[in-house]
C-alpha atoms as an extended CHARMM CRD file, in Angstrom:
* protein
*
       171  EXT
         1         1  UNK       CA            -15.8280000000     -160.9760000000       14.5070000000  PROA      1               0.0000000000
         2         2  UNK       CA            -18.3410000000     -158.2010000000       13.5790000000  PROA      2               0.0000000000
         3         3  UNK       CA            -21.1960000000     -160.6520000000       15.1810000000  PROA      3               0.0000000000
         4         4  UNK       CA            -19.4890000000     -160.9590000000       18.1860000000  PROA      4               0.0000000000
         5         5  UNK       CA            -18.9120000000     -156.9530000000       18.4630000000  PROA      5               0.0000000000
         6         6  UNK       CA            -22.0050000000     -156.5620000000       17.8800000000  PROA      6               0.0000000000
         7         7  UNK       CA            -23.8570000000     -159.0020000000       20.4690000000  PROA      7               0.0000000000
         8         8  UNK       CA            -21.5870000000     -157.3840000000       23.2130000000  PROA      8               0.0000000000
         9         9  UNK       CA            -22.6760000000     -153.9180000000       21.9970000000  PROA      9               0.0000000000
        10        10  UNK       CA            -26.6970000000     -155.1510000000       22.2050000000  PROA      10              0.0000000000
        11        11  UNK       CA            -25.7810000000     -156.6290000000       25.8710000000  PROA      11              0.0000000000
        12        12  UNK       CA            -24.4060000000     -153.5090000000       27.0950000000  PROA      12              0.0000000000
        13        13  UNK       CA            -27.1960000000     -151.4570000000       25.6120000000  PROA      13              0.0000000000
        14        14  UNK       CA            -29.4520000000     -153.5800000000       27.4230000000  PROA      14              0.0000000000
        15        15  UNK       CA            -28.1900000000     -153.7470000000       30.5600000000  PROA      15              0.0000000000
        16        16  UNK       CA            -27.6590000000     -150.0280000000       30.6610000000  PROA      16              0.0000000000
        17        17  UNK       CA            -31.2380000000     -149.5140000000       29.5490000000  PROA      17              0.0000000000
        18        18  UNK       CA            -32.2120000000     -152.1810000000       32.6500000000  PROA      18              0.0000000000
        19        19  UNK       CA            -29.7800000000     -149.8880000000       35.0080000000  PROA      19              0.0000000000
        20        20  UNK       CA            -31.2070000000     -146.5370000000       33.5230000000  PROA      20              0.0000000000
        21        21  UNK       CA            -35.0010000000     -147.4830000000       34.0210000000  PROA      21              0.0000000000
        22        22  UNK       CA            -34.3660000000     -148.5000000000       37.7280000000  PROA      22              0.0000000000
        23        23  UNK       CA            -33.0360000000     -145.2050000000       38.5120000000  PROA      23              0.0000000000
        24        24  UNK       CA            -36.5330000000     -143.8690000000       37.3930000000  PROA      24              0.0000000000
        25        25  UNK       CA            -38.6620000000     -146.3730000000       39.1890000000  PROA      25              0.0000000000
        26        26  UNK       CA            -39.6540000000     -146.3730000000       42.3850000000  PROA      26              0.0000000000
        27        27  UNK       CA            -39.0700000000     -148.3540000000       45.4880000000  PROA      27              0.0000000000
        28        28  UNK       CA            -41.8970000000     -150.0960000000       48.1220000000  PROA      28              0.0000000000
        29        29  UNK       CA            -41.3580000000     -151.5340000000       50.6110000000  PROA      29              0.0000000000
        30        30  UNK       CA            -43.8510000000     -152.7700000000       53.2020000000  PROA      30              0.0000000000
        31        31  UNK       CA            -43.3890000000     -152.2890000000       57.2870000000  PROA      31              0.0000000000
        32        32  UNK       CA            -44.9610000000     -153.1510000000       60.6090000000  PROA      32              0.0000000000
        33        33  UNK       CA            -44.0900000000     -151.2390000000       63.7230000000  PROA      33              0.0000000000
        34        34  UNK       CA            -45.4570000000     -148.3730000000       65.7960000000  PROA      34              0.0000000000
        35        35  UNK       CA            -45.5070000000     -144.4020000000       65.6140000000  PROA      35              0.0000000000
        36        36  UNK       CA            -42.8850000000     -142.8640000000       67.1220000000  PROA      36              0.0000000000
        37        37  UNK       CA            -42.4820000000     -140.6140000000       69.7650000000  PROA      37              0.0000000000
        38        38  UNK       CA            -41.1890000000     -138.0500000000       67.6910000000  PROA      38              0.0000000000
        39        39  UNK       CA            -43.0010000000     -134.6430000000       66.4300000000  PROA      39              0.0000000000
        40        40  UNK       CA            -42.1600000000     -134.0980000000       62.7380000000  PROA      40              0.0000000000
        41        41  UNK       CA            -44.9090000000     -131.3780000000       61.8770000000  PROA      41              0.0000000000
        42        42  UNK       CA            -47.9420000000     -132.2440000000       59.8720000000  PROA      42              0.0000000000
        43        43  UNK       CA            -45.8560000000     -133.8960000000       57.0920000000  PROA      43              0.0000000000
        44        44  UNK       CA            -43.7380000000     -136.2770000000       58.5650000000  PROA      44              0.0000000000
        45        45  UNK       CA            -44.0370000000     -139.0490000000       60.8380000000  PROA      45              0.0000000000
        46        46  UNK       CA            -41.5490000000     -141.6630000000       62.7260000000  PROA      46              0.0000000000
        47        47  UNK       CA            -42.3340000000     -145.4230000000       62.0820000000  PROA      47              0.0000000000
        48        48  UNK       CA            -40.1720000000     -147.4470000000       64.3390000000  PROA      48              0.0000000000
        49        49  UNK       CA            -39.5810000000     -150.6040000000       62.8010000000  PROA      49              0.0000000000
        50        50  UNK       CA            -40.4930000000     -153.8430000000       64.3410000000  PROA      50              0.0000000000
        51        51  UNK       CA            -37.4930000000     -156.3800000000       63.6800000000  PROA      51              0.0000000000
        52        52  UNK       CA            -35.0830000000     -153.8380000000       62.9090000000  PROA      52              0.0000000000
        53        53  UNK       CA            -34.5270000000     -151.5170000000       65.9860000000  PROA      53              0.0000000000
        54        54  UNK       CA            -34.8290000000     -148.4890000000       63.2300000000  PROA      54              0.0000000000
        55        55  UNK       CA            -36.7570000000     -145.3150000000       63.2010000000  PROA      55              0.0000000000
        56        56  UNK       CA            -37.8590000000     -144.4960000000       59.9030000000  PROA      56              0.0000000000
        57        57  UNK       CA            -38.9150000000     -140.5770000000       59.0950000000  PROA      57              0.0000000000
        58        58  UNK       CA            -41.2570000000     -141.0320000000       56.3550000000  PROA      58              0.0000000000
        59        59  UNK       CA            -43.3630000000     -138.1580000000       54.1740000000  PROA      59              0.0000000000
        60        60  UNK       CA            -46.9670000000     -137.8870000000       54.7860000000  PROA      60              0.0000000000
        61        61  UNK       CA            -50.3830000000     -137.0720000000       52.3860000000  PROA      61              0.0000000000
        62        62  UNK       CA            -51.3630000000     -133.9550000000       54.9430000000  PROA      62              0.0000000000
        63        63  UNK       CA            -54.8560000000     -134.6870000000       53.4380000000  PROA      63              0.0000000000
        64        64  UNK       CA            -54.5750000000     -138.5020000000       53.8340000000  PROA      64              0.0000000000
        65        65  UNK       CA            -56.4210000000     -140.3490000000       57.6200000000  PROA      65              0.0000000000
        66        66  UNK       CA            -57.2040000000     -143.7370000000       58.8660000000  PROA      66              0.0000000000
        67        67  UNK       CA            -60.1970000000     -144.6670000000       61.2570000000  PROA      67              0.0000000000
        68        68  UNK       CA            -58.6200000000     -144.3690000000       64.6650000000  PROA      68              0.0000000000
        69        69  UNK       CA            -60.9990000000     -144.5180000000       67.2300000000  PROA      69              0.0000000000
        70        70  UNK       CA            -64.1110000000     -144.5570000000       65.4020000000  PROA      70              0.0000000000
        71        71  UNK       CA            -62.8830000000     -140.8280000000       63.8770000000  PROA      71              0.0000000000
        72        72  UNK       CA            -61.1040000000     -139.8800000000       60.9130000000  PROA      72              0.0000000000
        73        73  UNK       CA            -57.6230000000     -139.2600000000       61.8240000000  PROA      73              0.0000000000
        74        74  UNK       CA            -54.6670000000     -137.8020000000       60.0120000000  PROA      74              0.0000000000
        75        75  UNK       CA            -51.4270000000     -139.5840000000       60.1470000000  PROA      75              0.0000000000
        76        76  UNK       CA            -49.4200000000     -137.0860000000       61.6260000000  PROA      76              0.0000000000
        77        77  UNK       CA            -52.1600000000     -136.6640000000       64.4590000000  PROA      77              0.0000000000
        78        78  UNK       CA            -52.1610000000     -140.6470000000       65.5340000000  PROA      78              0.0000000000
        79        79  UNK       CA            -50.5570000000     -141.4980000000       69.2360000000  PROA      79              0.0000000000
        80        80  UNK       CA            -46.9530000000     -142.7900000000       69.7350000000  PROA      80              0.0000000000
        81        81  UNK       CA            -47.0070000000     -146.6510000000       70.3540000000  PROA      81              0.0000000000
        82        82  UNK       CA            -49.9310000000     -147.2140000000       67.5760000000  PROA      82              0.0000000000
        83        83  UNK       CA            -49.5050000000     -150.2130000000       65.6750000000  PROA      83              0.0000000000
        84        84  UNK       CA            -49.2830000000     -150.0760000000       61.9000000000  PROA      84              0.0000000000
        85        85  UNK       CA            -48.9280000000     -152.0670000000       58.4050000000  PROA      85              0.0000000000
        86        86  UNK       CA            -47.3490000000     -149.3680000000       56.1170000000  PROA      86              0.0000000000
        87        87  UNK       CA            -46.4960000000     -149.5150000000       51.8890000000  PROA      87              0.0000000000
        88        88  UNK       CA            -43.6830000000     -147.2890000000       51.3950000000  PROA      88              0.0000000000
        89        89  UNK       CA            -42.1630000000     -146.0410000000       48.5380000000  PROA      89              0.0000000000
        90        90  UNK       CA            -39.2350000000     -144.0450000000       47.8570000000  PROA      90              0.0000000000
        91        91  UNK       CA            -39.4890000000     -141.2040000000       45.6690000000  PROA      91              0.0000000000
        92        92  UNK       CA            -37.3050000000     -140.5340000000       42.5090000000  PROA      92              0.0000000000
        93        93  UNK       CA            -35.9570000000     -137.5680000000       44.9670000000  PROA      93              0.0000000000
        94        94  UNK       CA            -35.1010000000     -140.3550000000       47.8310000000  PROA      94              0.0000000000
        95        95  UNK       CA            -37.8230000000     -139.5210000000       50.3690000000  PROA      95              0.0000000000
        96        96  UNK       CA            -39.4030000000     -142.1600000000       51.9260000000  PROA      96              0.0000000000
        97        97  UNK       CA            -43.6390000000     -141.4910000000       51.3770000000  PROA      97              0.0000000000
        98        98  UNK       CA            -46.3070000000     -143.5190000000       53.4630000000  PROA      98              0.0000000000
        99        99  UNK       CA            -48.5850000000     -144.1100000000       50.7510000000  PROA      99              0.0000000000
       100       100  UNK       CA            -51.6170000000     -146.8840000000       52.3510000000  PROA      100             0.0000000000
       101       101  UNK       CA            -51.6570000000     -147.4710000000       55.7620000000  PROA      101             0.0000000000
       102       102  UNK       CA            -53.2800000000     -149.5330000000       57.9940000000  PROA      102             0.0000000000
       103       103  UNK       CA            -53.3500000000     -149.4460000000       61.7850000000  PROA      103             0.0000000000
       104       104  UNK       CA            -54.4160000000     -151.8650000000       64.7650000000  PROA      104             0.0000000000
       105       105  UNK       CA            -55.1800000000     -150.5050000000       67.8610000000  PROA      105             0.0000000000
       106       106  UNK       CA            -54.7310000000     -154.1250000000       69.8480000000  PROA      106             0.0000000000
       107       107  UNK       CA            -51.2210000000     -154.5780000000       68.9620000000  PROA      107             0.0000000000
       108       108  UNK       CA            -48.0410000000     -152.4420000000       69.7320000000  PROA      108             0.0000000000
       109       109  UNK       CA            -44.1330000000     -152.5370000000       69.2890000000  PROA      109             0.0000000000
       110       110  UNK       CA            -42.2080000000     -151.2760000000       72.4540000000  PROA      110             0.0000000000
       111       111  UNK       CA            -38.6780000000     -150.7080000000       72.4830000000  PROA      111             0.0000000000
       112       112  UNK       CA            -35.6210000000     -151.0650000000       75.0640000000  PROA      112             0.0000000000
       113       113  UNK       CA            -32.7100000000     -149.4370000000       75.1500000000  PROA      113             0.0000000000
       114       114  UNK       CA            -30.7970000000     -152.5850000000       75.6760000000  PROA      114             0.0000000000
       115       115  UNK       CA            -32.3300000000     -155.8500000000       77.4680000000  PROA      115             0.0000000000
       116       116  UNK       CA            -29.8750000000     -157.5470000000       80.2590000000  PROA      116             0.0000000000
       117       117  UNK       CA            -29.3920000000     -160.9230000000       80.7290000000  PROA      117             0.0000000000
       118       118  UNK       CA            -32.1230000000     -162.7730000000       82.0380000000  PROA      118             0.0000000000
       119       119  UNK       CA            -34.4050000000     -159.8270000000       81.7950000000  PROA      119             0.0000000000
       120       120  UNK       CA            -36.2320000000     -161.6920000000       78.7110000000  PROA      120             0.0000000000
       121       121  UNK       CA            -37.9710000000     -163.9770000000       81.9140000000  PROA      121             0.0000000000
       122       122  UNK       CA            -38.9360000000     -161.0270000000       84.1400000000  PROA      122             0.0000000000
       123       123  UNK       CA            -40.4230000000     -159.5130000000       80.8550000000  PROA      123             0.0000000000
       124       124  UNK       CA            -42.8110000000     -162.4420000000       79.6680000000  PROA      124             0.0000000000
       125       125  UNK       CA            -43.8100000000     -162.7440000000       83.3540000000  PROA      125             0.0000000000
       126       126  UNK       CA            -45.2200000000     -159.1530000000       83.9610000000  PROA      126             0.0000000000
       127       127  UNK       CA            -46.7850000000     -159.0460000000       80.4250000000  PROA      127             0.0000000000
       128       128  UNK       CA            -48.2870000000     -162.7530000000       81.1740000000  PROA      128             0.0000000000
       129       129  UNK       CA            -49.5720000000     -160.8040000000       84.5310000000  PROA      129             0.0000000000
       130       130  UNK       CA            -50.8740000000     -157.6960000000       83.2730000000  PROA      130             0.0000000000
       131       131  UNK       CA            -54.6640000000     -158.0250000000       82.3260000000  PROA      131             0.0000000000
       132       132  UNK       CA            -55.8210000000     -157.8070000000       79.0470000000  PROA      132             0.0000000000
       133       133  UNK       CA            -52.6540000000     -158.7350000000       77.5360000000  PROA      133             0.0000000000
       134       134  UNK       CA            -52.9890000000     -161.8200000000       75.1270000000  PROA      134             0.0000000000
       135       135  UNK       CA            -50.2490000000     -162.6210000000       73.3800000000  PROA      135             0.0000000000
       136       136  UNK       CA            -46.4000000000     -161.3530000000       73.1860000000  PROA      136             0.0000000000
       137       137  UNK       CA            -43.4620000000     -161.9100000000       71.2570000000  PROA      137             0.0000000000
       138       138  UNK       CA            -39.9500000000     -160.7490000000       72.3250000000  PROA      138             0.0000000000
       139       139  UNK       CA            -37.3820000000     -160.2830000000       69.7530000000  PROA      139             0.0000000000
       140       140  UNK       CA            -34.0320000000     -160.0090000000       71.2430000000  PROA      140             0.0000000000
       141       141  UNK       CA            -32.1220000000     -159.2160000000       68.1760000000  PROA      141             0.0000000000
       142       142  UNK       CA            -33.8390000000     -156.1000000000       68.2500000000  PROA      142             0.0000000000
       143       143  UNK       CA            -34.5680000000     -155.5800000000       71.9230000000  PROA      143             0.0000000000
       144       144  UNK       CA            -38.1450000000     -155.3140000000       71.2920000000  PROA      144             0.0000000000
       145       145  UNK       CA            -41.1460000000     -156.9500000000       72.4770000000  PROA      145             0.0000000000
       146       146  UNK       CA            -44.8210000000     -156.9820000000       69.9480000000  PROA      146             0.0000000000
       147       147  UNK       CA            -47.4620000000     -157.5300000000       72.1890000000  PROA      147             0.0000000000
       148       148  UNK       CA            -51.1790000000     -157.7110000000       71.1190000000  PROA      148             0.0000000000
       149       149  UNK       CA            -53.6380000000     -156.6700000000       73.4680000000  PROA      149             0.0000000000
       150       150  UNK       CA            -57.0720000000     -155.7120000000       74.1210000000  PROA      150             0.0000000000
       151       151  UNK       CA            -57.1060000000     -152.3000000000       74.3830000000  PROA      151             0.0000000000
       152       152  UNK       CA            -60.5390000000     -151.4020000000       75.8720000000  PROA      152             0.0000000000
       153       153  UNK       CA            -58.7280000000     -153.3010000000       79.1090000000  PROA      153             0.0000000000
       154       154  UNK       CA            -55.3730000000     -151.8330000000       79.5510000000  PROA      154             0.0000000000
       155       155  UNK       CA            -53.9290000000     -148.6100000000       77.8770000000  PROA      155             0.0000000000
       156       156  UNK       CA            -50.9690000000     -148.0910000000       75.6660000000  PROA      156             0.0000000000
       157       157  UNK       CA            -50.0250000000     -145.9140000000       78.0810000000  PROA      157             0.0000000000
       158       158  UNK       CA            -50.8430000000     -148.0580000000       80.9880000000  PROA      158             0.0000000000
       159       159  UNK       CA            -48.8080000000     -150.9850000000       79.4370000000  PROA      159             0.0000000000
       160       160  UNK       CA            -45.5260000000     -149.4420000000       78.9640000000  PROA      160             0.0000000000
       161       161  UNK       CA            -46.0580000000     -147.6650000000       82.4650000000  PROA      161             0.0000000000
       162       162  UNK       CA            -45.9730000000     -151.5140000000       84.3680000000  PROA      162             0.0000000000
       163       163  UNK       CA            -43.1580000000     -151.7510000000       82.1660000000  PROA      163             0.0000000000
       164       164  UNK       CA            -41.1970000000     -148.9410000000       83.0700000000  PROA      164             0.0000000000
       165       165  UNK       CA            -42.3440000000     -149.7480000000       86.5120000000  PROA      165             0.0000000000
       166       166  UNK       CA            -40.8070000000     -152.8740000000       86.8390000000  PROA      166             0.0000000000
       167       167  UNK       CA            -37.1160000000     -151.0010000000       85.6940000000  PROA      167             0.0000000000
       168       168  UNK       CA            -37.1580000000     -151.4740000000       81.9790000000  PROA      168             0.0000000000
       169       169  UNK       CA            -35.5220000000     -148.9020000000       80.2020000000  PROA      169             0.0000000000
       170       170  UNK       CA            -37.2910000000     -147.7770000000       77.2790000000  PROA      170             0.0000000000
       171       171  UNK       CA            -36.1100000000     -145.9680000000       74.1230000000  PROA      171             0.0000000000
């Protein structure tokens, strides 16, 4: 009997230990998606989430840039609709830190408020009309469309504008 008691006494100890040394370590996770449109200060910036229809608030290295444009760029300081490959991991204080980052200036995320039916078709034909657009992929589960592009043709800005133009409603 006192071998029994005592195996269930080493199982428990272990599997609190297990529990107790997860509470200390600390969470990555990695994300694609696109800055958001929101300002968070020079700390903070908004991922929105490709595949998920989330925006994510996530801590910034103030010191830490990427190469955007040829230039060294600080995170906080890149444009909304900027495509990005982001490791993040979640401190033992539950705040979400950016801590490598990689961006690509020829692909984006854009997001709808809602998509109506048969507006998937209209879509794929005025992104398969817009010059310098090369590839797309709409994801209706998240009523968002990544679209890779060359952008020394057509604009971020210009993209989403043809878009909008055409009576999309963006988020």
């Amino acid at each position: 009997m006192k071998k029994y008691q005592l195996k269930i006494i080493v199982v428990i100890f272990l599997v609190s230990l297990t529990g107790f040394s997860s509470v200390f370590s600390q969470n990555q996770e990695k994300i694609t998606g696109t800055i958001g449109n929101e300002k968070m200060g020079n700390d903070r910036i908004v991922i929105c989430v490709y595949g998920s229809a989330a925006c994510l608030p996530v801590n910034v290295d103030t010191n830490m840039t990427v190469k955007f444009n040829n230039k060294k760029t600080k995170l906080s300081q890149l444009p909304f609709g900027l495509y990005l490959d982001a490791r993040i991991i979640r401190d033992a204080q539950g705040k979400d830190i950016v801590k490598d980052i990689t961006i690509d200036e020829d692909k984006t995320v854009i997001c709808f408020t809602r998509l109506k039916e048969g507006q998937d078709k209209q879509l794929s034909e005025i992104l398969s009309s817009i010059k310098g657009v090369k590839n797309f992929k709409l994801n209706k589960k998240s009523n968002q469309v990544y679209i890779e592009y060359d952008h020394k043709i057509i604009k971020y800005s210009d993209l989403e504008g043809q878009i909008k133009k055409a009576g999309f409603e963006l988020e």
